[in-house]
DSSP file (Angstrom, degrees, kcal/mol; ACC not computed):
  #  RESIDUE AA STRUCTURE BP1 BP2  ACC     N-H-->O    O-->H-N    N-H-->O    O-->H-N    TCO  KAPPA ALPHA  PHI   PSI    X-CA   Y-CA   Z-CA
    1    1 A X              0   0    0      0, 0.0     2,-0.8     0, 0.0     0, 0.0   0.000 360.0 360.0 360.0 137.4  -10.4   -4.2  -63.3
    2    2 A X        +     0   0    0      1,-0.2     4,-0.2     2,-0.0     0, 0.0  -0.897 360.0 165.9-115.2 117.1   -9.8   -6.1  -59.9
    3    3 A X     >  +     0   0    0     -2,-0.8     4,-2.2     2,-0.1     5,-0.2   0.445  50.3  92.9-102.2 -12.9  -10.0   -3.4  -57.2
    4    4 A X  H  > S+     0   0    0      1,-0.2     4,-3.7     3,-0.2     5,-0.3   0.864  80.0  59.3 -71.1 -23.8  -10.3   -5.8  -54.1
    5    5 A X  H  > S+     0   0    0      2,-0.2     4,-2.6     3,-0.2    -1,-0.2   0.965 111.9  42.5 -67.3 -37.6   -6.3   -5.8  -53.5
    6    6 A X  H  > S+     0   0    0     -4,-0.2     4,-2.2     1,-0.2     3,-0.2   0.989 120.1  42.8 -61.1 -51.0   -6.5   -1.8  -53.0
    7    7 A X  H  X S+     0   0    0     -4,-2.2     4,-1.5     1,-0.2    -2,-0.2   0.887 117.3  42.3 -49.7 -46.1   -9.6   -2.1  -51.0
    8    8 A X  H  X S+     0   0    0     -4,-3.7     4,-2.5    -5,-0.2    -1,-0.2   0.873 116.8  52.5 -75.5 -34.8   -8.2   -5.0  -49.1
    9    9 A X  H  X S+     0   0    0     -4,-2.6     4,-2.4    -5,-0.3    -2,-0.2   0.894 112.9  48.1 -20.5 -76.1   -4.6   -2.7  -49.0
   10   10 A X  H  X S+     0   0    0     -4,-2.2     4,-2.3     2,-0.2     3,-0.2   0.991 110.2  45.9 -27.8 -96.4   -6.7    0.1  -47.7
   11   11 A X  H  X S+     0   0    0     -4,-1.5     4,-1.2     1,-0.3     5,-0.3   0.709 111.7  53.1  -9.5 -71.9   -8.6   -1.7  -44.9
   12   12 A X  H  X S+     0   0    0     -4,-2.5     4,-1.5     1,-0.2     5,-0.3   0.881 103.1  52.3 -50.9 -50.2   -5.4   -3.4  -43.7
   13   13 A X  H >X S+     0   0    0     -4,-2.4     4,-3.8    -3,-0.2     3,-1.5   0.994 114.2  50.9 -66.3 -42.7   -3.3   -0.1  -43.2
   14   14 A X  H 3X S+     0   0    0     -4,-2.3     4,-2.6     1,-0.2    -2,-0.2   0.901 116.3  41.3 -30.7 -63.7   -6.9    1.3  -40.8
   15   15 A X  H 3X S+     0   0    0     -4,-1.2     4,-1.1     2,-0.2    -1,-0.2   0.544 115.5  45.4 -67.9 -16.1   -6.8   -1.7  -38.9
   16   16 A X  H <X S+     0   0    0     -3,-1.5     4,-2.1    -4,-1.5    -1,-0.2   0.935 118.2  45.3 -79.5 -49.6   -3.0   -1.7  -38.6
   17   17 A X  H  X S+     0   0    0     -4,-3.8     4,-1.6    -5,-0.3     3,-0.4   0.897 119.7  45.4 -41.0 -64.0   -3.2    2.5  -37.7
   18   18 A X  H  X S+     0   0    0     -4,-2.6     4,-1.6     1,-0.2    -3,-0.2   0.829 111.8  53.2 -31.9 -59.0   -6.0    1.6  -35.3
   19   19 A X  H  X S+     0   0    0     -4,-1.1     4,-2.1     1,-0.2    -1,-0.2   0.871 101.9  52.1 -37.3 -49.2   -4.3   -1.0  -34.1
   20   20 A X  H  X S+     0   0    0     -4,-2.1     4,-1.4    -3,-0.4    -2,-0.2   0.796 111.8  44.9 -82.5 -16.2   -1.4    0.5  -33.3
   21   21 A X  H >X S+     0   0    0     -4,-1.6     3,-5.7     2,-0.2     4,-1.3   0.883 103.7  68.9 -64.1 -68.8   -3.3    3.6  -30.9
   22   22 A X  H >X S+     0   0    0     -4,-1.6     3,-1.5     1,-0.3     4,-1.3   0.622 107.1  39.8 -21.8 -68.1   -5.4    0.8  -29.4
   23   23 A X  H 3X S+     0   0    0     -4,-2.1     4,-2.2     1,-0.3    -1,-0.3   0.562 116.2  42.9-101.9  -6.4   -2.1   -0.1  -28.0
   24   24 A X  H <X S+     0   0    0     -3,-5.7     4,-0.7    -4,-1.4    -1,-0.3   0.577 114.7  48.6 -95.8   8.3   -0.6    2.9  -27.1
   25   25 A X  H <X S+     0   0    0     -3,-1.5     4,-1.1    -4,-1.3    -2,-0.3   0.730 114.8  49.6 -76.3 -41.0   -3.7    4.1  -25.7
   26   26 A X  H >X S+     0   0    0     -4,-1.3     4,-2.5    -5,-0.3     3,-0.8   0.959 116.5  45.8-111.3 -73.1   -3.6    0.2  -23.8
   27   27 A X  H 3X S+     0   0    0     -4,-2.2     4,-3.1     1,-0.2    -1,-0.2   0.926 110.6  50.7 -52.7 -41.1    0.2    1.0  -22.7
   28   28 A X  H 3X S+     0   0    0     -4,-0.7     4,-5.1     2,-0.2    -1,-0.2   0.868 109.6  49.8 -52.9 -37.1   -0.6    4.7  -21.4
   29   29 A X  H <X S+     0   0    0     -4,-1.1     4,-2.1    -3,-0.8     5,-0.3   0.963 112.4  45.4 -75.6 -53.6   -3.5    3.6  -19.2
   30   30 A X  H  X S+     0   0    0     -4,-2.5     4,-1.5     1,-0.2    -2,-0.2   0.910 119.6  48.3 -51.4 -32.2   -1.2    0.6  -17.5
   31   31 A X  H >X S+     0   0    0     -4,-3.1     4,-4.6    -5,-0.3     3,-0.6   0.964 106.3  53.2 -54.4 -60.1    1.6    3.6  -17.2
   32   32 A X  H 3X S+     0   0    0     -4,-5.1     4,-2.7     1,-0.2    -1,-0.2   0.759 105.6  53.4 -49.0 -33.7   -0.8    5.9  -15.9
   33   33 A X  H 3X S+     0   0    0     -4,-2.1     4,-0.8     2,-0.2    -2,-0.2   0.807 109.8  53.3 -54.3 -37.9   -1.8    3.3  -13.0
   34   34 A X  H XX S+     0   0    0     -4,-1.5     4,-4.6    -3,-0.6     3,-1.2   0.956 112.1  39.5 -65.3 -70.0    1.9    3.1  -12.2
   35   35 A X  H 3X S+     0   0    0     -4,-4.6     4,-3.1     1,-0.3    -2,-0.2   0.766 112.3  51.8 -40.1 -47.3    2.5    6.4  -11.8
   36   36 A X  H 3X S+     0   0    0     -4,-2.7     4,-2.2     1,-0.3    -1,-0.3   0.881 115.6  46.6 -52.6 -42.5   -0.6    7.2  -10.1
   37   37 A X  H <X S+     0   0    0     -3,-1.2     4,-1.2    -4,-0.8    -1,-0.3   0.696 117.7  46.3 -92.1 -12.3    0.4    4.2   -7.5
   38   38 A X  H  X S+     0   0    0     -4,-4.6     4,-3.0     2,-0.1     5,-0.3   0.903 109.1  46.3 -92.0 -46.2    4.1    5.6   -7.3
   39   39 A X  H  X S+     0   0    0     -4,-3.1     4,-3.0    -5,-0.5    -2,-0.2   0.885 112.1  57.4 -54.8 -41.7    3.6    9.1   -6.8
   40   40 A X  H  < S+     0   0    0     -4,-2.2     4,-0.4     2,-0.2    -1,-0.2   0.697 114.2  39.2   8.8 -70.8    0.9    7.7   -4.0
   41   41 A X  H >X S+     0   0    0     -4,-1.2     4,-2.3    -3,-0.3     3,-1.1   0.966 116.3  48.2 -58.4 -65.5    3.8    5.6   -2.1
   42   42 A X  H 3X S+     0   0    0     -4,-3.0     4,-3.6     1,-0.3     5,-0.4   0.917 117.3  41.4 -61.3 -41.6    6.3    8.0   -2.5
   43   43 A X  H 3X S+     0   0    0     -4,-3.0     4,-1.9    -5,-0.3    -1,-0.3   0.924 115.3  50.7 -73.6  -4.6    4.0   10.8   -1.2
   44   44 A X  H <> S+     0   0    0     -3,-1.1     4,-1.1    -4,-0.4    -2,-0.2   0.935 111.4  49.3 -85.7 -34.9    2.7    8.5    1.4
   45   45 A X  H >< S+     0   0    0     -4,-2.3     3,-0.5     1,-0.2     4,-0.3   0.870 106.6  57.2 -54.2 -30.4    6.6    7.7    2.5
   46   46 A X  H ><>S+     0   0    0     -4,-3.6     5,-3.4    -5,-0.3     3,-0.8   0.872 103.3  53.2 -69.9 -23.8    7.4   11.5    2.6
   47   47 A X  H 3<5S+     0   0    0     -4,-1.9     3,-0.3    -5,-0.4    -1,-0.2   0.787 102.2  61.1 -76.0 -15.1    4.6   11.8    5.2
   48   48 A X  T <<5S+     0   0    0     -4,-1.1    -1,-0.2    -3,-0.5    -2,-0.2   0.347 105.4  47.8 -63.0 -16.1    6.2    9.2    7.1
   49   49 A X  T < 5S-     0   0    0     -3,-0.8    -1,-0.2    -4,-0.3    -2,-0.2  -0.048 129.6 -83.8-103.7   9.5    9.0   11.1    7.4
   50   50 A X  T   5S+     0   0    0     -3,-0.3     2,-1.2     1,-0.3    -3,-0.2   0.304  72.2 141.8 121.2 -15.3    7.7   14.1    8.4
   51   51 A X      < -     0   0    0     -5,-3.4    -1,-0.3     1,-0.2    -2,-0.1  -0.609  31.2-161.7 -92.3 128.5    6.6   16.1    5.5
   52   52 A X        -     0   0    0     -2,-1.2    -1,-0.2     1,-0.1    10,-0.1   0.815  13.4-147.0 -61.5 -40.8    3.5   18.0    6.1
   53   53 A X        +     0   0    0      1,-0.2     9,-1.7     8,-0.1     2,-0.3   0.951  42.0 158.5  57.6  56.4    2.2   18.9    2.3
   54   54 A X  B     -A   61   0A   0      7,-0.2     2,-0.5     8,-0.0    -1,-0.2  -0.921  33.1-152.8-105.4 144.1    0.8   22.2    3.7
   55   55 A X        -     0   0    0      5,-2.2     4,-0.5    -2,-0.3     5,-0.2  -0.988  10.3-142.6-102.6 109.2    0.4   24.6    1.1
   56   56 A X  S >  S+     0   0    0     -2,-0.5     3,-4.0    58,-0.4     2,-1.7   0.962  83.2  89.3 -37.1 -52.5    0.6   28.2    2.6
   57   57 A X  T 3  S-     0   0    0     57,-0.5    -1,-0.1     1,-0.3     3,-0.1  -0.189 121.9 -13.8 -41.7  70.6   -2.2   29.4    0.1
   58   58 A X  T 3  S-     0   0    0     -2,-1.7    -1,-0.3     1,-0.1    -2,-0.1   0.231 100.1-114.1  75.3  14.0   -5.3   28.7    2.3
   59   59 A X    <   +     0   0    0     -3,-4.0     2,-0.1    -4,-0.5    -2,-0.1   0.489  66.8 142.3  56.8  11.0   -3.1   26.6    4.5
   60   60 A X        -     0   0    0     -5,-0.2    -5,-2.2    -4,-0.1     2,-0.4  -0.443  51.4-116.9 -80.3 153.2   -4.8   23.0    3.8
   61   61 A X  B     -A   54   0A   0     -7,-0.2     2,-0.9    -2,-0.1    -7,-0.2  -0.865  23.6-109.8-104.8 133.2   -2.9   20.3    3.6
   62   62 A X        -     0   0    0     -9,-1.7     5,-0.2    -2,-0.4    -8,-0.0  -0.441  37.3-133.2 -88.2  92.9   -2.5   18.1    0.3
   63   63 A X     >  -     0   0    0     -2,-0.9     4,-0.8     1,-0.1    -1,-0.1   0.338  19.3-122.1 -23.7 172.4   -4.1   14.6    0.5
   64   64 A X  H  > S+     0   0    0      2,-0.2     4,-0.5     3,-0.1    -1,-0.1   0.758 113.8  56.5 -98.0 -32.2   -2.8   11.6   -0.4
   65   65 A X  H >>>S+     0   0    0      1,-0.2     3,-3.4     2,-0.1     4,-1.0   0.964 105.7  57.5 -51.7 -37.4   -6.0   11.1   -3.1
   66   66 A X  I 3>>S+     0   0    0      1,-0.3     4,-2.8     2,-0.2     5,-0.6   0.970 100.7  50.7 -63.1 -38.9   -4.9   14.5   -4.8
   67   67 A X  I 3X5S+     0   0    0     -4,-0.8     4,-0.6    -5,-0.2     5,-0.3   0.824 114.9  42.7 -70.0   4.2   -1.8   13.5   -5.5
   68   68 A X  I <X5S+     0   0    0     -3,-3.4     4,-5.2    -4,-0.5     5,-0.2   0.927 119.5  48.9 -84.0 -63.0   -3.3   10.1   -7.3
   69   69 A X  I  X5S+     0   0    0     -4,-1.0     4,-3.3     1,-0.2    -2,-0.1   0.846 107.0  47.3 -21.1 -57.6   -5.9   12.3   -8.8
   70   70 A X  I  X<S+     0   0    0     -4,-2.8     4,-1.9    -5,-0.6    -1,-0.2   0.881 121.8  46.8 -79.1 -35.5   -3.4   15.5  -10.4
   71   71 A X  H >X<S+     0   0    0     -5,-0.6     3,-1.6    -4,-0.6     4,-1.1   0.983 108.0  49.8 -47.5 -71.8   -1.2   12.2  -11.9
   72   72 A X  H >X S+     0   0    0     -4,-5.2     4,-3.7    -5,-0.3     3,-0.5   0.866 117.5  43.3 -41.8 -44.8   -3.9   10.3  -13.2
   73   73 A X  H 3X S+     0   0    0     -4,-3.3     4,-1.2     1,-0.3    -1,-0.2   0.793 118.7  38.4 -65.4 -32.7   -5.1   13.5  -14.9
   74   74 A X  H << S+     0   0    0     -4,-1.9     4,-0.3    -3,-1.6    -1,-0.3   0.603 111.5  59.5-103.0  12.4   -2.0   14.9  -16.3
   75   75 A X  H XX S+     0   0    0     -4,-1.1     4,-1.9    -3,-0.5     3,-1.3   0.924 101.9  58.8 -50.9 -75.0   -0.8   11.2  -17.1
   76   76 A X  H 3X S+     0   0    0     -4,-3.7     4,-3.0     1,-0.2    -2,-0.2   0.802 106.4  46.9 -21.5 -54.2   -4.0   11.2  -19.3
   77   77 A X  H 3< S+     0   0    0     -4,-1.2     4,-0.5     2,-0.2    -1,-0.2   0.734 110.1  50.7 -82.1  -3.2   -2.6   14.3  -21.3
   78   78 A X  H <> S+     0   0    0     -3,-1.3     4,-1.2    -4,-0.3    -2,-0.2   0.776 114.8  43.8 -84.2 -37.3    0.8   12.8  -21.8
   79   79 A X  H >X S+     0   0    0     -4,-1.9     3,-3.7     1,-0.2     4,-2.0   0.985 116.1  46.3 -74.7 -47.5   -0.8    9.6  -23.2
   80   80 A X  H 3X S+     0   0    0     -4,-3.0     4,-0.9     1,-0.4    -1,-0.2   0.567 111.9  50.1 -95.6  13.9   -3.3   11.5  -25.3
   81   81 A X  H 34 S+     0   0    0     -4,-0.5    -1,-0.4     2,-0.2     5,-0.2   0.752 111.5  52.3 -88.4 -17.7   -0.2   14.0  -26.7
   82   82 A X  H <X S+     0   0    0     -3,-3.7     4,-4.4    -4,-1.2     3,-0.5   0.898 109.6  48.5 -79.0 -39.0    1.6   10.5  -27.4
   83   83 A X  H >X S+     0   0    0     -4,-2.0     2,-1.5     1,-0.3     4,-1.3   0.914 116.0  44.0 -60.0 -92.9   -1.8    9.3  -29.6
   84   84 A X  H 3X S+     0   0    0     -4,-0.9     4,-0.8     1,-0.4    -1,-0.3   0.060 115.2  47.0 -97.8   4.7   -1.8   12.6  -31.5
   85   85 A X  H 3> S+     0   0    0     -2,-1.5     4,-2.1    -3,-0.5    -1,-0.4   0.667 110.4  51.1-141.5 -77.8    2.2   12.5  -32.1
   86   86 A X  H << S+     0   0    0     -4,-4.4    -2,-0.3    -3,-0.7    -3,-0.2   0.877 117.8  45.6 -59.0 -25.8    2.1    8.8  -33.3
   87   87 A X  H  < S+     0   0    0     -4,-1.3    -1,-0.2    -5,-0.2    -2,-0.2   0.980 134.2  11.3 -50.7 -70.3   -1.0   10.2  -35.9
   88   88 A X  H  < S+     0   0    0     -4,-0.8     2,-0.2     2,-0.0    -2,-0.2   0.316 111.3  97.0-107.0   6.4    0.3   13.4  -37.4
   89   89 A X     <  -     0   0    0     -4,-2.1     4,-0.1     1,-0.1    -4,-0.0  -0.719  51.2-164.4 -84.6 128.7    4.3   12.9  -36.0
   90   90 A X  S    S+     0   0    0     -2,-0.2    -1,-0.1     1,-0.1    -4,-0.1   0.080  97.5  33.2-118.4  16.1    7.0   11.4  -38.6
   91   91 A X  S >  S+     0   0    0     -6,-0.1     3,-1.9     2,-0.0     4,-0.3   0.611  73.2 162.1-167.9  41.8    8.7   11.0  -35.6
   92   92 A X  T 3>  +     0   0    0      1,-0.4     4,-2.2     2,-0.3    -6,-0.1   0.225  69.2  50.8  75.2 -84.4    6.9   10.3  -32.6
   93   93 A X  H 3> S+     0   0    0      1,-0.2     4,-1.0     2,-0.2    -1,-0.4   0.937 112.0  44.8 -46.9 -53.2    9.2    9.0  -30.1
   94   94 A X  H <> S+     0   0    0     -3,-1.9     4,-1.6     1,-0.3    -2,-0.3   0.899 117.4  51.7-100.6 -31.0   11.9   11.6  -30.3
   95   95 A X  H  > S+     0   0    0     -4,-0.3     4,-2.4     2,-0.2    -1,-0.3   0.739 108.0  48.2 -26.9 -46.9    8.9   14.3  -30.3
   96   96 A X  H >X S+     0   0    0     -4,-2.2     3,-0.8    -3,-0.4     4,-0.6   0.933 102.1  64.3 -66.7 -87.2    7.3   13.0  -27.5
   97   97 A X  H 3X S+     0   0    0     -4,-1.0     4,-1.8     1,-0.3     5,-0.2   0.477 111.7  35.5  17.7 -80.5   10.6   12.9  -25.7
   98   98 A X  H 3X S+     0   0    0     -4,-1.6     4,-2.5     1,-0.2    -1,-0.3   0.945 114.5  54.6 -60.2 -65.8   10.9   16.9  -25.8
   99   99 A X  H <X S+     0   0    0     -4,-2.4     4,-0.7    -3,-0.8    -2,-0.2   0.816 116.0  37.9 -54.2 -39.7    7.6   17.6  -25.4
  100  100 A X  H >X>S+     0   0    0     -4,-0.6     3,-6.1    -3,-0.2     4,-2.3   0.981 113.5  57.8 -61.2 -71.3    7.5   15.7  -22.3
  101  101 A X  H 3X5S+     0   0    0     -4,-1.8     4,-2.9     1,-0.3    -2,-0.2   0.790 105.9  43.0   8.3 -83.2   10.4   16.7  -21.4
  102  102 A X  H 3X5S+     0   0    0     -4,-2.5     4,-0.7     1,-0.3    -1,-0.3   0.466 110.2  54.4 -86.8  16.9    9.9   20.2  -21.3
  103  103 A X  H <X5S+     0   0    0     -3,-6.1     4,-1.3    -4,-0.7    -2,-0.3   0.173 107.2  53.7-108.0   9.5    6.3   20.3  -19.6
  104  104 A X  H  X5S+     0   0    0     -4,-2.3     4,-0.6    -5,-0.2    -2,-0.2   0.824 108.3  48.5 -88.4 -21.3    7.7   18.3  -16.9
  105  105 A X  H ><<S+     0   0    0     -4,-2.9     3,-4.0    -5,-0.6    -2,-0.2   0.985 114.8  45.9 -66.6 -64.5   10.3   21.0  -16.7
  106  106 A X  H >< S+     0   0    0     -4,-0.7     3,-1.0     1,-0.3     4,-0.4   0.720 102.3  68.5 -31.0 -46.2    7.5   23.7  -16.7
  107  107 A X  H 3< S+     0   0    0     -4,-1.3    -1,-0.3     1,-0.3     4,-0.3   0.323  94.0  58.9 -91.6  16.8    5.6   21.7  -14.2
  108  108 A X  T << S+     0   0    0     -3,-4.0    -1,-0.3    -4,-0.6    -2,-0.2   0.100  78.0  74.0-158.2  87.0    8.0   22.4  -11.7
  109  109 A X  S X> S+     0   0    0     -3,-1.0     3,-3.6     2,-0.1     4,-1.2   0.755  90.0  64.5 -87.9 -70.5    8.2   25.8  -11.3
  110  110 A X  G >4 S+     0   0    0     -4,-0.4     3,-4.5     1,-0.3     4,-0.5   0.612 102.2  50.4 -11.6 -94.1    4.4   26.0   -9.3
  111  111 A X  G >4 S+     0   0    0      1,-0.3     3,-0.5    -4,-0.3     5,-0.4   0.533 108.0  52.3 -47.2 -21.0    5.7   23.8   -6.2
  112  112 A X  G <4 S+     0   0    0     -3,-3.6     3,-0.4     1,-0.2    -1,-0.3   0.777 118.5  46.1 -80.9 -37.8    9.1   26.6   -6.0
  113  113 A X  G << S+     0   0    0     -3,-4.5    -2,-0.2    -4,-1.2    -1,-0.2   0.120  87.1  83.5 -80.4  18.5    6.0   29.3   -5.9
  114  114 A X  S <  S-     0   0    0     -3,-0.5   -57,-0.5    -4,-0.5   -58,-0.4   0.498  88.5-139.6 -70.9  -9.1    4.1   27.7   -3.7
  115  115 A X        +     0   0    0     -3,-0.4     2,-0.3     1,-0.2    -3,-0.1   0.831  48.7 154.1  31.1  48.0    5.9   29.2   -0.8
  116  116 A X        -     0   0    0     -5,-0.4    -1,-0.2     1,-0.3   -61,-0.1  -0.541  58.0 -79.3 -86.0 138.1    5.6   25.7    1.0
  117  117 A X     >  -     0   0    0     -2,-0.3     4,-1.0   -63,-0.2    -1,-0.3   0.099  44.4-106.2 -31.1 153.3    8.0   24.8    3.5
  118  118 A X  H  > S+     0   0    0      1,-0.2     4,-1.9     2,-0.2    -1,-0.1   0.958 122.7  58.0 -59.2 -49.5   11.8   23.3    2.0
  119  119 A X  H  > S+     0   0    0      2,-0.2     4,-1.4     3,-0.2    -1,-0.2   0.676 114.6  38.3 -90.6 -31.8   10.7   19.5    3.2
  120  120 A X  H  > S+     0   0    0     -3,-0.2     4,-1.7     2,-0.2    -2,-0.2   0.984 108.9  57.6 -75.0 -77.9    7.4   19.9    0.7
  121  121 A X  H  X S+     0   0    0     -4,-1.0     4,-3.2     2,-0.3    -2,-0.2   0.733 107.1  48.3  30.4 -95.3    8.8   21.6   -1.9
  122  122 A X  H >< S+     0   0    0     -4,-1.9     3,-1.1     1,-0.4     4,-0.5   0.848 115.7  46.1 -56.0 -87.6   11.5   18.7   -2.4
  123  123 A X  H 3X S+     0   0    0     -4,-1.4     4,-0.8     1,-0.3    -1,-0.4   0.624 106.1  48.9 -66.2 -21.0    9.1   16.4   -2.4
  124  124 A X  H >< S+     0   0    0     -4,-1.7     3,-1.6     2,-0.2    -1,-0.3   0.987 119.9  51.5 -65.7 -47.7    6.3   18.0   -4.7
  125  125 A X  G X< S+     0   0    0     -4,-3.2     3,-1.9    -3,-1.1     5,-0.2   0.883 111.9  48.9 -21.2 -87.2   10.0   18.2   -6.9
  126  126 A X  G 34 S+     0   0    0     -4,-0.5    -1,-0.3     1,-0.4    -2,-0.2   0.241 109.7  44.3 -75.6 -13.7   10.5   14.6   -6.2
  127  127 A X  G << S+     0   0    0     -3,-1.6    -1,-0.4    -4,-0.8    -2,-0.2   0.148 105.5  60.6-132.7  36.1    7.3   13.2   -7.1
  128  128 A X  S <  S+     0   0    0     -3,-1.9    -1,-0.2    -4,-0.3    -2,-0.2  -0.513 113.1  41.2 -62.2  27.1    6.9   15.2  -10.6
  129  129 A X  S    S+     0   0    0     -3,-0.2    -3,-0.1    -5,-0.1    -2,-0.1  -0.024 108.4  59.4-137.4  20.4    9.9   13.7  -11.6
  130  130 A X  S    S+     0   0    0     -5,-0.2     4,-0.4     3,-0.1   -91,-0.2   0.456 113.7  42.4-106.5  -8.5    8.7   10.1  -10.0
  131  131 A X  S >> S+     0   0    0      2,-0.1     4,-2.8     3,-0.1     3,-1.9   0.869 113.3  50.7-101.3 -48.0    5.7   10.4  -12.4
  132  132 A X  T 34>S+     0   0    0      1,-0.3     5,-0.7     2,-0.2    -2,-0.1   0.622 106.3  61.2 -64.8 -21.7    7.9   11.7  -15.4
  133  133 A X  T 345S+     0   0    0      3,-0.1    -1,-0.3     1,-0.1     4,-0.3   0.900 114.5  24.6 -81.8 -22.1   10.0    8.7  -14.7
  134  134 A X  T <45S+     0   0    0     -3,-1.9     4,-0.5    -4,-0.4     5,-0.3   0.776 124.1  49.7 -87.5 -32.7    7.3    5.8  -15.3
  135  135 A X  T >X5S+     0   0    0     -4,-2.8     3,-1.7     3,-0.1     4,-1.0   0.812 114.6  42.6 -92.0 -79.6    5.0    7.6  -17.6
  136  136 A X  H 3>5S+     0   0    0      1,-0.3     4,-2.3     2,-0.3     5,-0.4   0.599 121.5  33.2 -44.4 -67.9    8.2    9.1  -20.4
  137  137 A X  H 3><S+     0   0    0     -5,-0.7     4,-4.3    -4,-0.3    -1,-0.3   0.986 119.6  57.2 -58.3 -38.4   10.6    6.4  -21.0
  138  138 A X  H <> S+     0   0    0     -3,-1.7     4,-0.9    -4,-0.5    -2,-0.3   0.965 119.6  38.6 -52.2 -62.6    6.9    3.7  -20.6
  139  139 A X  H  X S+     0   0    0     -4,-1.0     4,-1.5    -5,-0.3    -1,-0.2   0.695 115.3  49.3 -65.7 -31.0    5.6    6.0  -23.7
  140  140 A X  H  X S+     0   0    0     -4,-2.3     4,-3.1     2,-0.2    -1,-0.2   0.905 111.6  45.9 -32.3 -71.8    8.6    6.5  -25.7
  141  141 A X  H  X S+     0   0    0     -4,-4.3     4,-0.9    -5,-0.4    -2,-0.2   0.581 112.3  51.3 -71.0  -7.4    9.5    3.2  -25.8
  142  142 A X  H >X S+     0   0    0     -4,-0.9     3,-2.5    -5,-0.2     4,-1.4   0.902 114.7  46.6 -98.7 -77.3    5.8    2.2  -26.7
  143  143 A X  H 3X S+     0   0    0     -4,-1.5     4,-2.1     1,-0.3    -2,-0.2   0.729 108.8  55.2 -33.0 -57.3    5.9    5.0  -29.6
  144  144 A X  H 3X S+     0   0    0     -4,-3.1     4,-2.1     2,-0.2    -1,-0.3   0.885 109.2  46.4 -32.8 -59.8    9.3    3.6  -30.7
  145  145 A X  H X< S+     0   0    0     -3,-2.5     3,-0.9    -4,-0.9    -2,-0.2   0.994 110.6  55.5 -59.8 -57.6    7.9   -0.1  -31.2
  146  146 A X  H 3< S+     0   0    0     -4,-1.4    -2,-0.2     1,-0.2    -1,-0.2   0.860 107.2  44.7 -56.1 -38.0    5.1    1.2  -32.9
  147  147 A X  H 3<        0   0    0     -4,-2.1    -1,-0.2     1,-0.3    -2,-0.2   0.710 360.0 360.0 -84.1 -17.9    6.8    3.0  -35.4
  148  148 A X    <<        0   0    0     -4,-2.1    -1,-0.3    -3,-0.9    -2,-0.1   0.084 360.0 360.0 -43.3 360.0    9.4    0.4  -36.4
């Protein structure tokens, strides 16, 4: 009985599966850098124009690291829901899509309870959907290739 074409069969689909996180794990991180470096600009232009990022709730004012930080971090769970969707998902892409979808919607309610000023507000609005714009469609479309 010649068993090395299943084993060699086998192998190849690991290395292909593996392969293909490796590289939407590879696309997610370059995504996450954009975003982190857009949401960054954009908050560093809204401060250029005037908007404070004061939070009433202990009245501190929001850095320019935190918003690189609170991207990078929830960037991170958007790539690693994309990984786990392109595993156990028989459709990946169009999954992702809603799931993202509806935690970006979810993530912004907070900044409308923050009871921050109108001018913060819009922008904390404006740059949760400046991160939702690089990291969704960038992950989608990565999920999309892969599964073709």
């Amino acid at each position: 009985m010649n068993d090395t074409g299943v084993a060699a069969g086998m192998a190849s689909g690991r290395t292909s599966h593996t392969h293909r996180l490796r590289g939407l794990a590879g696309t997610g991180f370059i995504a996450t850098l954009a975003a982190m470096v857009a949401t960054t600009l954009a908050a560093a232009l809204a401060q250029a124009v005037g908007v404070d990022f004061e939070v009433p709730d202990g009245g501190e004012t929001v850095p320019l690291s935190g918003f690189a930080v609170v991207t990078g971090f929830f960037s991170v769970v958007g790539v690693v829901i994309a990984v786990a969707l392109l595993r156990w998902s028989a459709r990946p892409a169009e999954r992702f899509v809603w799931t993202a979808v509806s935690l970006t919607a979810i993530s912004l309610v907070p900044p409308l309870l923050s009871g921050a000023n109108t001018a913060t507000t819009t922008a904390l609005l404006g740059l949760h959907l400046v991160a939702a714009t690089v990291m969704i469609p960038t992950l989608a479309r990565s999920l999309r290739t892969r599964t073709d």
